[in-house]
Residue, then its C-alpha position, 0 to 999 in steps of 0.5 A: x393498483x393498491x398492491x403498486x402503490x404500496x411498493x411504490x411507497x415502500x420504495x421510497x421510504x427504502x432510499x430515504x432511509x439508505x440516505x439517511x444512514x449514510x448521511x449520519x456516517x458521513x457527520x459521525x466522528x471516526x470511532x477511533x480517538x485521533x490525537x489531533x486534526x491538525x496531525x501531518x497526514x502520512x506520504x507513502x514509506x520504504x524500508x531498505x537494510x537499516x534505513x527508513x525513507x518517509x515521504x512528508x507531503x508537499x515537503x521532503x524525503x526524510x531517511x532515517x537510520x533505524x540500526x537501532x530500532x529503539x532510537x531512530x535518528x534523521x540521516x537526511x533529507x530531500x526537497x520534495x514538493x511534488x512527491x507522492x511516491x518512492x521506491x528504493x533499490x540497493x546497490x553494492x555502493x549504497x542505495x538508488x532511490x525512485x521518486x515521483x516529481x511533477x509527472x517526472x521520475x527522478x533518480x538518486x544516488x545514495x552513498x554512505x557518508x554522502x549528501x543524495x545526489x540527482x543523477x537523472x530524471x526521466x520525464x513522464x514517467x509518472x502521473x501528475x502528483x494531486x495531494x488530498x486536502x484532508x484525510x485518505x479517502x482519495x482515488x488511488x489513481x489521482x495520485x502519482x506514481x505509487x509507492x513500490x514493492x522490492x520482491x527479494x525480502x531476505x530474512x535479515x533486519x539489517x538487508x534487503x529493501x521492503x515497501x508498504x501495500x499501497x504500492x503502484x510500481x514494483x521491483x521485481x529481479x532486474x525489472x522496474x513495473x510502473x502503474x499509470x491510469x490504465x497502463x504499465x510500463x516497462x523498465x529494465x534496471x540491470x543487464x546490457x546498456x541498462x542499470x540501476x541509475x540509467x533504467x531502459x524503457x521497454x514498452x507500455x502494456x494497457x490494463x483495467x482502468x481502475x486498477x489501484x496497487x500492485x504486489x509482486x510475489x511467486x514471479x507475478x504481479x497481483x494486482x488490486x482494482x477497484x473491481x477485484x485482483x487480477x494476476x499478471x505473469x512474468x514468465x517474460x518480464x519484458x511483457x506482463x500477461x495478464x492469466x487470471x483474476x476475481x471480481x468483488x464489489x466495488x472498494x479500495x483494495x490492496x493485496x499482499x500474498x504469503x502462499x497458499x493464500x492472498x489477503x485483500x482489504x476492501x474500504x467501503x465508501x459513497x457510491x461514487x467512491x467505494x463498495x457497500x462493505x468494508x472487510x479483510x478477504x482471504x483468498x485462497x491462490x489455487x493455480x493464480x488462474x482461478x483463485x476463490x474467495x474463502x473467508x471474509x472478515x468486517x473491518x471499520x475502515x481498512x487501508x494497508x496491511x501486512x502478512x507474516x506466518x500466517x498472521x495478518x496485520x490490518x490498518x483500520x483508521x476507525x479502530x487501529x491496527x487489527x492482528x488476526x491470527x490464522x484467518x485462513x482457518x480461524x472460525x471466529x471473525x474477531x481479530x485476536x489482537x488490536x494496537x489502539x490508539x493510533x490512526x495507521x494507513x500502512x505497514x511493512x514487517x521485516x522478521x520480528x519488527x513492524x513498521x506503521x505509517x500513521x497519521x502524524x507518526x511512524x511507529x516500530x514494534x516487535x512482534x517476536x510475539x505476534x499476538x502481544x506487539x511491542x512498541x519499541x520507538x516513535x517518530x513525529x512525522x510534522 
């Protein structure tokens, strides 16, 4: 009877002490100095050949022509009041751009030496737009449409059409994927009746409830939910199969693969929201059907991340953005390089340069030497 009581007491005392500390993490200040609270809370972003489209949210798409890096100017802009996500394709004669509206999905032309122009909006396409109040500890799958990924990335600054790692559709080949609260659909952009402007529906395909993101790469969708990455092959585009996948513990988890590996950021959050741990995973791909996790490494607060050769490039709120150089194989959980002083959500790389979405801000670097970035302009997003 003593013996039960005391683990009784012990248990108590155990839950009032979790409550405790979690409580004191919810008052505590972010260790990272952020320029200022009242700073516009970033919209997703996308980077095709020399332009730069920046969601402001609740306002406006702006682009931005970003041919000179160290000088970025505003190009133009679109009314977007309910828009949450973007995507944008190149064309022969310009660029096609993807927007979320109200639950709709509009469509624009842009042309060189053009205003935008609205060419179609497909209705229900995508979730209703819900903008958060204060900063991103939000449900991804609250939001819109999400941002969206272009998989044929060329070696040149000046072509192709890249997204962010927080994204929700992806553009692989002729095909557009569309993530909704447990569903994909289909679109095909190019070949018989269908282009870039006029897109084909073809089909609905349930998934997991709580899947977040979604990264095209190899000729698959790799998947980041709540619960783990799951990997869907397009060995027919018109129909995703899902063939393998891990579980991990419950938290915000974007993916971007650079072969043989993939790397997952987990947020760790309350209960309700998040998992007990916030961490950078690198897992190694083996046959896409049973990939295993092989190191992990702790992280304050991470959001978006990227890859190149190797070196990974993590948004952490708390503390910046983080460079791990090799963290495959590196013995130390240390980054090797840190970029403070900024508050980073995302990041999208193209050859030497990379992109940061951050708080009030997007921010360009070169990263000629991965481990010594170099900021090269600055752009006020208020």
């Amino acid at each position: 009877m003593i013996n039960t009581i005391r683990i009784l007491v012990l248990v108590v005392f155990s839950l009032a002490l979790i409550a405790a500390v979690r409580g004191r993490r919810a008052q505590a200040p972010d260790r990272l100095m952020l320029p200022s609270t009242d700073m516009q809370e970033p919209g997703k972003f996308w980077l095709a050949d020399d332009r730069l489209y920046v969601i402001v949210p609740g306002r406006e798409l702006r682009i931005y022509n970003i041919a000179d890096l160290a000088n970025p100017a505003l190009s133009a802009t679109i009314p977007a009041t309910n828009t949450s996500e973007l995507a944008v394709l190149p064309t022969d004669d310009g660029h096609v751009v993807y927007m979320d509206n109200a639950g709709s999905l509009d469509i624009y032309r842009i042309a060189p030496g053009s205003a935008p122009l609205l060419v179609r909006s497909l209705a229900g396409v995508c979730d209703v737009t819900q903008y958060p109040t204060g900063d991103w500890e939000y449900d991804e799958d609250a939001y819109g449409c999400g941002s969206c990924y272009q998989s044929d990335t060329v070696g040149n600054f000046s072509s192709g059409s890249t997204g962010g790692s927080l994204a929700r559709f992806a553009v692989s080949g002729d095909y557009l994927y569309t993530l909704r609260s447990g569903s994909i659909k289909v679109f095909q952009l190019r070949g018989g009746v269908a282009s870039p402007t006029d897109p084909l529906s073809l089909g609905e395909y349930k998934t997991d409830w709580d899947i977040e993101t979604i990264h095209p790469a190899l000729g698959h969708l790799f998947m980041g939910a709540a619960s783990g990455v799951h990997v869907y092959s397009l060995t027919n585009p018109h129909a995703p199969v899902r063939i393998g996948g891990l579980t991990h513990a419950r938290a915000r988890d974007p993916i971007v693969v650079e072969e043989p590996y993939a790397y997952v950021t987990l947020r760790d959050g309350n209960f309700a929201d998040g998992g007990p741990f916030s961490r950078l995973e690198v897992l190694r791909l083996n046959s896409l059907t049973n990939m295993e996790i092989l190191r992990t490494f702790g992280v304050g607060a991470p959001y978006g991340l990227a890859a190149k050769s190797g070196y990974v490039y993590v948004c952490d709120r708390e503390n910046g953005v983080l460079v791990y150089n090799q963290p495959a194989t590196t013995p130390s959980p240390a980054p090797d390089a840190k970029i403070s002083g900024i508050d980073p959500r995302d990041a999208i790389i193209r050859d030497t340069t990379l992109i940061i979405n951050a708080r009030g801000e997007v921010l360009l670097y070169s990263i000629a030497s991965p481990l010594q970035p170099v900021r090269l302009s600055r752009i006020s997003i208020e």
